[in-house]
N, C-alpha and C positions, 0 to 999 in steps of 0.2 A: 770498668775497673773491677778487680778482682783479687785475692789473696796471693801474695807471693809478686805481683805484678810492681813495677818500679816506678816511683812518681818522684816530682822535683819539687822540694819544700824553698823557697824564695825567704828567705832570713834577710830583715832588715828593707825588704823588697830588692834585692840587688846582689845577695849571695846564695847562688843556688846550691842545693845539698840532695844528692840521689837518696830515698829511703824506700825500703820494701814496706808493701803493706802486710802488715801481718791480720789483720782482721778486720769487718767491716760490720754494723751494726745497722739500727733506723737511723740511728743520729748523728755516729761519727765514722768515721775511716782512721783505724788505729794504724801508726807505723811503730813498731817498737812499742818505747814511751811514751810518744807524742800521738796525740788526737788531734784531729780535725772537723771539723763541720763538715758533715755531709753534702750539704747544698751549696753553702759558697766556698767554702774552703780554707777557710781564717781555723788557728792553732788554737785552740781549747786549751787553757790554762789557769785553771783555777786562781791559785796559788801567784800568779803574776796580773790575773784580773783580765787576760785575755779570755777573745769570743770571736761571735760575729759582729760585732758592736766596734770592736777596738785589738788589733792583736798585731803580735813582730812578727810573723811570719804567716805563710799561706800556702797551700798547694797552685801551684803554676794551673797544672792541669785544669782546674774546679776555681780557679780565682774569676771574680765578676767586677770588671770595672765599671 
């Protein structure tokens, strides 16, 4: 993956949402507003108490069952 490149964020697990990435770091893959986990792909959100641990959405692409 790479900047600019289009990934499918899974909301809810069940409602997909195209978002470009616009930056990528060690730890997250930014799209826009929204961060991601690097490694599995669960939505970083402070503020709602999501992580890798527990989160509403995910990257398809980077998701581990």
């Amino acid at each position: 993956m790479k900047i600019g490149d289009t990934v499918t964020r899974m909301l809810a697990a069940i409602i997909p949402i195209k978002l470009k990435i616009t930056s990528i770091d060690d730890k997250f893959i930014h799209c826009g507003c929204w961060k991601f986990d690097i490694v599995t792909g669960a939505e970083v959100d402070e503020e709602l108490g999501w992580g890798p641990e527990g989160t509403g959405s995910y990257l398809k692409e980077l998701h581990r069952v």
